[in-house]
C-alpha positions as CSV (number, residue, x, y, z in Angstrom):
1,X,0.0,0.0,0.0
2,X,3.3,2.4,1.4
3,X,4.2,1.7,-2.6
4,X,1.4,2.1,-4.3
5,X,0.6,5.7,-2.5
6,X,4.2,6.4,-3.3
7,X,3.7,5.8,-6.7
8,X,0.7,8.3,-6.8
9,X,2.5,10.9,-5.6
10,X,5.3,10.6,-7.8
11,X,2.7,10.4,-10.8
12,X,0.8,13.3,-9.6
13,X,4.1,15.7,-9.3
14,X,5.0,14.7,-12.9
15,X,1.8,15.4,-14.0
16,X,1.9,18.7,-12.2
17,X,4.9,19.6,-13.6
18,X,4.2,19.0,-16.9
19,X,0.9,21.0,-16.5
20,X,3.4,23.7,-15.4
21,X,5.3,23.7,-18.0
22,X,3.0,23.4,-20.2
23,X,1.4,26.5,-19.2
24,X,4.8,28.4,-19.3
25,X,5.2,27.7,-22.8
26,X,1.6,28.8,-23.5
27,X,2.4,32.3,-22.1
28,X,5.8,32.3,-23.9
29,X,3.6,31.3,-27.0
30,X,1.4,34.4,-26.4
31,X,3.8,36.4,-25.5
32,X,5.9,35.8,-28.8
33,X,2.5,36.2,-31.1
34,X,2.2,39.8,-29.4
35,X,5.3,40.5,-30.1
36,X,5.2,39.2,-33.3
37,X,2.1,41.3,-34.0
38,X,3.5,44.6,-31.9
39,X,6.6,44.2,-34.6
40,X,4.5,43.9,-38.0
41,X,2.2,46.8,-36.2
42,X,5.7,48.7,-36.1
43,X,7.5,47.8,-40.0
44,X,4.1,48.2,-41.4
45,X,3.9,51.7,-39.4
46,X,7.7,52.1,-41.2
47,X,6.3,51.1,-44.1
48,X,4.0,53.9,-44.6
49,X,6.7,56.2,-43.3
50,X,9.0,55.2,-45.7
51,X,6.6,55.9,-48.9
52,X,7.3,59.6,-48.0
53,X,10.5,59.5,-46.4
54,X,12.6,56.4,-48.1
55,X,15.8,58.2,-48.3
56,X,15.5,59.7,-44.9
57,X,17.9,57.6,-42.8
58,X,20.5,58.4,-46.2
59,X,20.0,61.9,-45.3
60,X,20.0,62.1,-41.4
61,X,23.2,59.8,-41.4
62,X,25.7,62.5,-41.7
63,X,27.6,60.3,-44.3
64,X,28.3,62.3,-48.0
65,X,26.3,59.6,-50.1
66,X,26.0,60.1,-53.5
67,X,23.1,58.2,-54.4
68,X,21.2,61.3,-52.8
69,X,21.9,63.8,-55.2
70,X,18.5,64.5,-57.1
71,X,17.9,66.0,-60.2
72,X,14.2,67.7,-60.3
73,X,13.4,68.6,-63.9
74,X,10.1,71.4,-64.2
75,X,8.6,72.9,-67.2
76,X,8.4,76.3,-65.4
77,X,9.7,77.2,-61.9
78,X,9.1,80.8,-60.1
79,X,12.2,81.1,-57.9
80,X,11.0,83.6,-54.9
81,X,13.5,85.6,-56.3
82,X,11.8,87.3,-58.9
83,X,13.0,84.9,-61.8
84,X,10.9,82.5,-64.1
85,X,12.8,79.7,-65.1
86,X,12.0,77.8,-68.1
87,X,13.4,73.9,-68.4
88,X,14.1,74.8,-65.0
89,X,16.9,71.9,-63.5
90,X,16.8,71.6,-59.4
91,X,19.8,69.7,-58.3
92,X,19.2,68.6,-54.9
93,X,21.7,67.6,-52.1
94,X,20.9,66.1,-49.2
95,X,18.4,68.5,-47.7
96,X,19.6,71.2,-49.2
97,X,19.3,72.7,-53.4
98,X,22.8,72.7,-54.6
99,X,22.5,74.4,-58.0
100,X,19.1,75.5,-60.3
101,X,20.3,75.7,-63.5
102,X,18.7,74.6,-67.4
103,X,22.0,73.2,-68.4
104,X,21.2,69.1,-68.9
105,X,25.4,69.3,-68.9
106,X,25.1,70.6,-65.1
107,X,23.4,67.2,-63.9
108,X,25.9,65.1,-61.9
109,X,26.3,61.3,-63.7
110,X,25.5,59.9,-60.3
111,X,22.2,61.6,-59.9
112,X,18.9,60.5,-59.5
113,X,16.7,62.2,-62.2
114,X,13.2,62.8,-61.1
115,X,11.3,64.3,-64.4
116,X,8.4,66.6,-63.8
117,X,8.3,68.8,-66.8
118,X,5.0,68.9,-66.8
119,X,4.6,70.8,-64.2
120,X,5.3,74.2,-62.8
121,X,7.5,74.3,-59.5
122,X,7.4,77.0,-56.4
123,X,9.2,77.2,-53.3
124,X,7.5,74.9,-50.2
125,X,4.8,77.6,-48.9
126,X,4.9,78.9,-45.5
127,X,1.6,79.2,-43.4
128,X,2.5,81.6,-40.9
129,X,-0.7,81.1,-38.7
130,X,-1.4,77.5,-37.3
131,X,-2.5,75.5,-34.3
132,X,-1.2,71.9,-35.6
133,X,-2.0,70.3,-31.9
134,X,-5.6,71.4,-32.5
135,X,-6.7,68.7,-34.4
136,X,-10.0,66.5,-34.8
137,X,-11.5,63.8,-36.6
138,X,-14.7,65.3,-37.8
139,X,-17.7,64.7,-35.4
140,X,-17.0,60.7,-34.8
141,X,-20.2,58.8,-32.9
142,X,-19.9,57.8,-29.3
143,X,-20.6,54.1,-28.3
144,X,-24.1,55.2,-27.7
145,X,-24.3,56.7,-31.8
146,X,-24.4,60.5,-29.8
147,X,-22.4,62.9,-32.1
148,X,-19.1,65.1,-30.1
149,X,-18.9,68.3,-31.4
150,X,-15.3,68.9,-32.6
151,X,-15.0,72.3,-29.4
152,X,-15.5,69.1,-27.2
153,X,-13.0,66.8,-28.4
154,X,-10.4,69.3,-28.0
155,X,-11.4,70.0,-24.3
156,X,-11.5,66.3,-23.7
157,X,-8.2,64.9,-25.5
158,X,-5.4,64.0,-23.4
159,X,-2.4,65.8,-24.5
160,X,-0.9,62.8,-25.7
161,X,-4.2,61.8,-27.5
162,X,-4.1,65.3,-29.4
163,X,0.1,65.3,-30.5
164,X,-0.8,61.1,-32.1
165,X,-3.7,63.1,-33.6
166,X,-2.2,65.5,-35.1
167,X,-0.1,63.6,-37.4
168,X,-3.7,63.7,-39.8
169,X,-3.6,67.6,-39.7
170,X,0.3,67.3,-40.2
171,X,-0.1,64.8,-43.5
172,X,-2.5,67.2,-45.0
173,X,-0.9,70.5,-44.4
174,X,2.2,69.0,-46.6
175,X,-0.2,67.9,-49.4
176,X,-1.8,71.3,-49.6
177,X,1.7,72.5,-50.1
178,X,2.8,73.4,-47.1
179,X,6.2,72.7,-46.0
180,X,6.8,75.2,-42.8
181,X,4.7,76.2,-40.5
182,X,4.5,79.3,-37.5
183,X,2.2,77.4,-34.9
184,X,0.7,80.2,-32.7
185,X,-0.4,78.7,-29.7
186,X,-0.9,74.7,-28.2
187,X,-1.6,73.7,-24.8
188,X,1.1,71.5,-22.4
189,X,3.7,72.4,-24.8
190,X,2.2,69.7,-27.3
191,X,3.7,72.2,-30.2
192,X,6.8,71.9,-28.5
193,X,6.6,68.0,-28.5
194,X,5.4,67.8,-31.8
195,X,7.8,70.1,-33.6
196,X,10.9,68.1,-31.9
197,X,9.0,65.0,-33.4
198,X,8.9,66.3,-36.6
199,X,12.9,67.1,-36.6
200,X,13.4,64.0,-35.4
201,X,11.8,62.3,-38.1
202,X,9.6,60.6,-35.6
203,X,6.8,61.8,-37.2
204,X,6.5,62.9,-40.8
205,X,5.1,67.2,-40.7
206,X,5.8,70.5,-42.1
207,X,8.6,72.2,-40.5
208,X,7.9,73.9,-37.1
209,X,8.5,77.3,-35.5
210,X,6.7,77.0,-32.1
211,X,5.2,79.7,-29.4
212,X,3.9,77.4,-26.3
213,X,1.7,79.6,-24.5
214,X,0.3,82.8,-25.9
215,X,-0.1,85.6,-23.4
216,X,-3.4,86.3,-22.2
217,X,-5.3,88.3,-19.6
218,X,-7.6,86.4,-16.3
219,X,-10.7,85.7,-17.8
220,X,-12.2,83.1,-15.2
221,X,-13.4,83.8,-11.8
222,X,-11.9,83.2,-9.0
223,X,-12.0,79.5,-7.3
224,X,-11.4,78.8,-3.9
225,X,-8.6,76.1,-3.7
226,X,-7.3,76.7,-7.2
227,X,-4.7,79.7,-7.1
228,X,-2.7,78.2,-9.9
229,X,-2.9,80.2,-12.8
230,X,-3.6,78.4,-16.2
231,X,-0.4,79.0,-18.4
232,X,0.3,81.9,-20.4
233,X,-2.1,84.3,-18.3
234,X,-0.1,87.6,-17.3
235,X,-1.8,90.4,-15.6
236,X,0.7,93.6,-15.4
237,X,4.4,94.2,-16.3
238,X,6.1,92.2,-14.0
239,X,3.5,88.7,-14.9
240,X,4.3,89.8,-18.5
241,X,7.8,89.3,-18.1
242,X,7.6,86.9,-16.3
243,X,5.9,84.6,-18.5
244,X,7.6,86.0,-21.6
245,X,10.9,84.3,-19.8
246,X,8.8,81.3,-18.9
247,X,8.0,80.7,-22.6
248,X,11.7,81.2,-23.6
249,X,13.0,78.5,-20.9
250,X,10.3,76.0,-22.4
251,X,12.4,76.3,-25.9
252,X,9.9,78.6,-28.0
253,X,11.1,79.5,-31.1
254,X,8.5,83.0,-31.0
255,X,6.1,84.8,-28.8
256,X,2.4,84.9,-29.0
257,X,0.5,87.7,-27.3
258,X,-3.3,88.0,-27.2
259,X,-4.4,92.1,-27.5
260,X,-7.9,91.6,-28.0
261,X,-10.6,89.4,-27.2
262,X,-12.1,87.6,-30.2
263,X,-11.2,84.1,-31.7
264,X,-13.8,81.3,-32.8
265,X,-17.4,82.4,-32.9
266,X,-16.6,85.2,-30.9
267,X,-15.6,88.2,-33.3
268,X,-16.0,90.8,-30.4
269,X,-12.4,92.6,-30.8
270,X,-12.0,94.6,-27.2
271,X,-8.3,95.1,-26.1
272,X,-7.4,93.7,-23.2
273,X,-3.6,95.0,-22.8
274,X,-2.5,98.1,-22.5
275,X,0.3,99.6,-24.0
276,X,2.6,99.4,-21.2
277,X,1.9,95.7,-21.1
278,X,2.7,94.9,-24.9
279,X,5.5,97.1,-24.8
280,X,6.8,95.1,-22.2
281,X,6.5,91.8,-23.6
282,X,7.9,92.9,-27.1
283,X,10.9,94.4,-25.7
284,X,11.6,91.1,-23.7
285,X,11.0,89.0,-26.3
286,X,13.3,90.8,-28.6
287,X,16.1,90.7,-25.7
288,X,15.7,87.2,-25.7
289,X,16.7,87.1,-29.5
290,X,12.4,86.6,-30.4
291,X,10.2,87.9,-32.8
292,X,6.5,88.3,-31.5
293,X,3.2,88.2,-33.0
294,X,0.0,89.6,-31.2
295,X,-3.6,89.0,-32.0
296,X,-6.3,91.7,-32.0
297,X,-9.1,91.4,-33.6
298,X,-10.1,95.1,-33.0
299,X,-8.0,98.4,-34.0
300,X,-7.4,99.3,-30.6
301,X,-4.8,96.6,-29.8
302,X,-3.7,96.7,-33.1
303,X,-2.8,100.1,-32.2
304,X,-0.7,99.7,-29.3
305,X,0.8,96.6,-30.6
306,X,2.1,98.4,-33.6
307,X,3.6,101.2,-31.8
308,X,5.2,98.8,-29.3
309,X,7.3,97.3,-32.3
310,X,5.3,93.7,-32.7
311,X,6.7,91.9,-35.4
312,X,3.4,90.8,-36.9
313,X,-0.1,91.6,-35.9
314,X,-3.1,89.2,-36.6
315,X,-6.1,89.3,-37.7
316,X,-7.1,92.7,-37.1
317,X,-9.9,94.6,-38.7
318,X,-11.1,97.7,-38.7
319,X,-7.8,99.7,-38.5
320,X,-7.1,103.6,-39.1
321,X,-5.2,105.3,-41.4
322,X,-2.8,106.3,-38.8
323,X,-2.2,102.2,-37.7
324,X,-1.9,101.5,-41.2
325,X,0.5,104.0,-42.2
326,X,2.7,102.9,-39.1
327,X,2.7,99.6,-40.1
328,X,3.6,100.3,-43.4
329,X,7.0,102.9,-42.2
330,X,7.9,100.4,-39.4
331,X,7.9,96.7,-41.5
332,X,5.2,95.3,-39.9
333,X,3.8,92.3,-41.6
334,X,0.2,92.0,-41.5
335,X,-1.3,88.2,-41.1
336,X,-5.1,88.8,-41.8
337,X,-6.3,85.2,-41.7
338,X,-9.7,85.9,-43.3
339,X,-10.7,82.4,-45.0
340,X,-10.4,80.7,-41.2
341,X,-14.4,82.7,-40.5
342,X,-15.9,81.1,-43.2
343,X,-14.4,77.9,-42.3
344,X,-16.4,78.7,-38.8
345,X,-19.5,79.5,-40.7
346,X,-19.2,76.2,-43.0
347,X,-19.1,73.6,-40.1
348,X,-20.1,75.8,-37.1
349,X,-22.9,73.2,-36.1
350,X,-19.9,70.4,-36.0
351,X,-17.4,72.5,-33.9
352,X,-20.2,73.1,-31.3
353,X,-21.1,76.9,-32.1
354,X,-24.3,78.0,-30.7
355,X,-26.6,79.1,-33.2
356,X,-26.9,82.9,-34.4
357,X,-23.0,83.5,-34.5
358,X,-23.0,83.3,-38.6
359,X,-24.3,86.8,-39.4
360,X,-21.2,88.5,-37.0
361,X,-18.7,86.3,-38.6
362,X,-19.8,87.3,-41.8
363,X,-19.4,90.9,-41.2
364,X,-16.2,90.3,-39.6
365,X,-15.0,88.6,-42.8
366,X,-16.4,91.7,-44.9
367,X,-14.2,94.3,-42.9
368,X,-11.6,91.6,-42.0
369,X,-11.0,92.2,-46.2
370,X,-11.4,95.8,-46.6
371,X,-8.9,96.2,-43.8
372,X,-6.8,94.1,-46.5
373,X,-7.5,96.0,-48.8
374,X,-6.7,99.6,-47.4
375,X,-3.2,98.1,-46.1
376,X,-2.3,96.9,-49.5
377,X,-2.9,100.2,-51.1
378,X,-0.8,101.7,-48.1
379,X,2.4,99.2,-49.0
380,X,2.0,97.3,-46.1
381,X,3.7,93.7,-46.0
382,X,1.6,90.8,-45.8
383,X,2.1,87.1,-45.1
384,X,-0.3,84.2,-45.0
385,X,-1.5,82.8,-42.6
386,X,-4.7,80.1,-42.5
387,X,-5.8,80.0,-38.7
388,X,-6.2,76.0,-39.2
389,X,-7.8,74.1,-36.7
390,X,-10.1,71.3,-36.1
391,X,-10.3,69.7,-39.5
392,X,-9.0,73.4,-41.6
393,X,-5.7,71.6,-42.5
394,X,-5.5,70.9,-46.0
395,X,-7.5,74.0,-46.8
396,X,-4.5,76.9,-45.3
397,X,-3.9,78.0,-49.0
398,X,-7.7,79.4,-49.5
399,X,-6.3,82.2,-47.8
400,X,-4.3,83.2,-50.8
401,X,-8.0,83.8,-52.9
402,X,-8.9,86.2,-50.1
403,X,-5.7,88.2,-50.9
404,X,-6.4,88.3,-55.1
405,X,-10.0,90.3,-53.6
406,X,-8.2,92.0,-51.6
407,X,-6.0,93.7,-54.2
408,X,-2.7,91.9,-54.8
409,X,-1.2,90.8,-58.0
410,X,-0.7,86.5,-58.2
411,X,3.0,87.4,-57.8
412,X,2.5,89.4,-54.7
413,X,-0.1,86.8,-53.3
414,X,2.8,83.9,-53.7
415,X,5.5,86.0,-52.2
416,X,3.1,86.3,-49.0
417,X,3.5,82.5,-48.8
418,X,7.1,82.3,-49.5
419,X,9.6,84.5,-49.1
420,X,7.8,87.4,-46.9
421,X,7.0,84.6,-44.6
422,X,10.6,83.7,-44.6
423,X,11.7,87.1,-43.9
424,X,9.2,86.9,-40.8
425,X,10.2,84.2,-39.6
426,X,13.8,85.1,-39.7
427,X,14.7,82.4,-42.3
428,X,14.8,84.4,-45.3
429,X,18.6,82.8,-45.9
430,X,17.0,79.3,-46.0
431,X,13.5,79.3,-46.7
432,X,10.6,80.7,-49.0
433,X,12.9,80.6,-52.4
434,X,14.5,77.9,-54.7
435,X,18.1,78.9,-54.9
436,X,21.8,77.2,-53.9
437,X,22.2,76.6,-49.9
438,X,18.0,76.7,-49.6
439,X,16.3,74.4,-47.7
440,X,14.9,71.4,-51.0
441,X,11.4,72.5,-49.9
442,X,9.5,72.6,-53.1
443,X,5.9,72.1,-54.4
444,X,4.9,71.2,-58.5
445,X,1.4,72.7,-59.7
446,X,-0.8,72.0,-62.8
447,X,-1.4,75.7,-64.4
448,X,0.4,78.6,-63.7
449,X,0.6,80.2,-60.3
450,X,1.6,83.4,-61.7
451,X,-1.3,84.3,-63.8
452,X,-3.9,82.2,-61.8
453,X,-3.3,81.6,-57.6
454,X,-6.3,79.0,-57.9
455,X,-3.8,76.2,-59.3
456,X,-1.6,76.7,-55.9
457,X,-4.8,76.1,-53.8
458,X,-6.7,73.3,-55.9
459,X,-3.7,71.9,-58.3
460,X,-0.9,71.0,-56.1
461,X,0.4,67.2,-57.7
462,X,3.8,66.5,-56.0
463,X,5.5,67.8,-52.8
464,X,9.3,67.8,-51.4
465,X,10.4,68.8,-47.9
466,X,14.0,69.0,-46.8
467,X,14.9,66.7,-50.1
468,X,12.5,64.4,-49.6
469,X,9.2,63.3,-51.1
470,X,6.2,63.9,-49.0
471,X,3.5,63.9,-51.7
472,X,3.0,62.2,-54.8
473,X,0.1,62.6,-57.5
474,X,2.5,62.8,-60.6
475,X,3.2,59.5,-62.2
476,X,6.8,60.5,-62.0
477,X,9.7,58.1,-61.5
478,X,10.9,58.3,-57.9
């Protein structure tokens, strides 16, 4: 009997341990199919990265590989230098343009010709007025089939949520064109995180020039418990500096400073700084080595924030003579951003607008543009700039149709794109024209740009940022 139950036992402890182990290797199992599936999740992610980028890791390498060296044929190509090339020849290095030329001879034996003759080739535009981190899908269902307006989903995304968003916004701001971006205000420093992204070729964008925080006035009561200030709110000289500096430390490439109420459905335009105030914060950020851009929507901050030496004012309507002339003597560019209203009108009811708001918008478009109008007559500089945000991006080049009613010539509109937004953002060296030691930022169009700014909103076919493809609709050999 002693041998029998010893028997059992040892039975029963093989058995166990071959239940054991049988259990660890279905767990391994499992754990090796996730990771299988985590790793095709990641080369098919890769995969779709490198339709756009292929010759990134070439590039970023810091090795002087031949097989980059690109040579971009066009049928026309306006330089944003004042020059219309015909047979124009791009020859691309790296990131960088290395020679334009129309000698075939000039085209190194080694290079990779990429024939687009078709088409008619422009310097990457520059939207000088975004909010990439203010992205949303457009009105998606909740589990219950209730509609979120798109106001919502911004309040309720997690930062995190909003940068992975953004990516969308990101893709279709580079097929409209648009290969650099100013970004004029994010929350939690998301622009921050997404423009070091973007450099880092973690995620495929236009280029970034970020502000963190804009500066605003207290515009919410009081709360018992919750004394800490929300970020960018400055009330008086010393909180303006203060936060000025605070922007800096976070690694801001500009400063944003709200003059006015106004912005949404809201096109109320009441200033809300004084004069002291802006002075203060242009003066710091231009110690700090920063340009600055305020918003007003009415002529009274637009005012002040002209005299106080802003480097670009936005939006503003309604101006006087006097503002106009000043802005005109001093340099100041004017970013009117009219096209973003009737975006607001068009899909109000999907942002989460209350009804009614459409008839004030519209008027604020109408003066928004004779505003434009009276500053282009003056000789004021202009740059574009779309306002994008929820589901704009794609659209920022309507703006350029605003400026043809407002007065300017197609040559004039595309230099407010190019190489006045350059000169703005203080990259007029590497950016906004096609030339030697220029950023390879360019954009093919069906049509003519220069007789007819409609083919640079509706016909762009085939886009390149930094020297590398980020949209394709040509049938041209890559």
């Amino acid at each position: 009997m002693r041998t029998n139950r010893a028997w059992f036992v040892v039975c029963g402890l093989v058995c166990g341990l071959i239940c054991v182990l049988m259990a660890i290797s279905a767990i391994a199992g499992t754990a090796f199919a996730q990771d299988a599936s985590v790793r095709d999740m990641a080369l098919r992610d890769k995969s779709a990265q490198d339709t756009f980028s292929a010759d990134k890791n070439a590039e970023t390498s810091g090795e002087r590989n031949e097989q980059k060296v690109k040579a971009l044929k066009f049928g026309k190509l306006w330089d944003g230098k004042g020059k219309v090339w015909t047979n124009a020849i791009v020859i691309v290095d790296g990131e960088r343009v290395k020679e334009v030329t129309t000698d075939v001879k000039r085209i190194p034996a080694q290079a990779e010709v990429v024939d687009l003759s078709k088409y008619f080739a422009l310097p990457g535009l520059i939207d000088v007025h975004t909010h990439m981190t203010m992205y949303t899908d457009e009105t998606p269902p909740t589990a219950t089939g209730q509609i979120v307006p798109m106001l919502k989903q911004i309040a309720n995304n997690p930062p995190a949520v909003e940068v992975f968003l953004a990516r969308k916004g990101a893709m279709r701001t580079l097929e409209a064109g648009v290969t650099t971006v100013r970004d004029l205000g994010s929350d939690q420093y998301m622009d921050i995180a997404m423009r070091d992204l973007i450099n880092r070729g973690e995620m495929i964008g236009p280029r970034m020039f970020v502000v963190g925080y804009g500066l605003t006035v207290t515009s919410t009561p009081y709360k018992p418990g919750l004394n800490l200030p929300a970020g960018g709110i400055a009330d008086g000289v010393p909180e303006v500096l203060r936060v000025v500096r605070q922007q800096v430390a976070a690694g801001v490439d500009l400063i944003k400073m709200f003059a006015s109420t106004g912005t949404d459905d809201d096109t109320s335009g009441y200033q809300t700084y004084g004069y002291e105030e802006i002075k203060a914060a242009v003066d710091a950020a231009h110690q700090f080595g920063k340009k600055i851009a305020i918003h007003s929507y009415g002529p009274d901050g637009a005012r002040d924030a002209v005299r106080a030496g802003t480097d670009s004012l936005e939006h503003a309507t309604d101006m006087d003579d006097a503002t106009i002339a000043e802005m005109a003597k001093r340099g100041t560019f004017y970013v009117p951003t009219i096209d973003h209203n009737r975006y607001y009108i068009e899909n109000g009811s999907k942002i989460g607008y209350a009804p009614g708001f459409e008839p004030r918008s519209q008027a604020f478009i109408a003066r928004n543009l004779e505003t434009a109008r009276k500053a282009h007559r003056a000789g004021v500089k202009f740059a574009m700039g779309s306002d994008a945000i929820y589901t704009m991006y794609g659209q920022n080049t309507r703006e350029l149709g605003w400026f043809v009613k407002a007065g300017l010539t197609p040559e004039e509109v595309l230099k407010t794109a190019t190489r006045n937004a350059a000169d703005l953002l203080g990259k007029a060296n590497e950016l906004g024209a096609v030339a030697p030691g220029y950023f390879a930022d360019l954009v093919a169009v069906e049509g003519d740009p220069t007789a007819d700014i409609g083919v640079v909103i509706d016909k762009v076919k085939w886009v390149m940022k930094g020297g590398v493809v980020v949209a394709n609709r040509t049938r041209a050999v890559q």
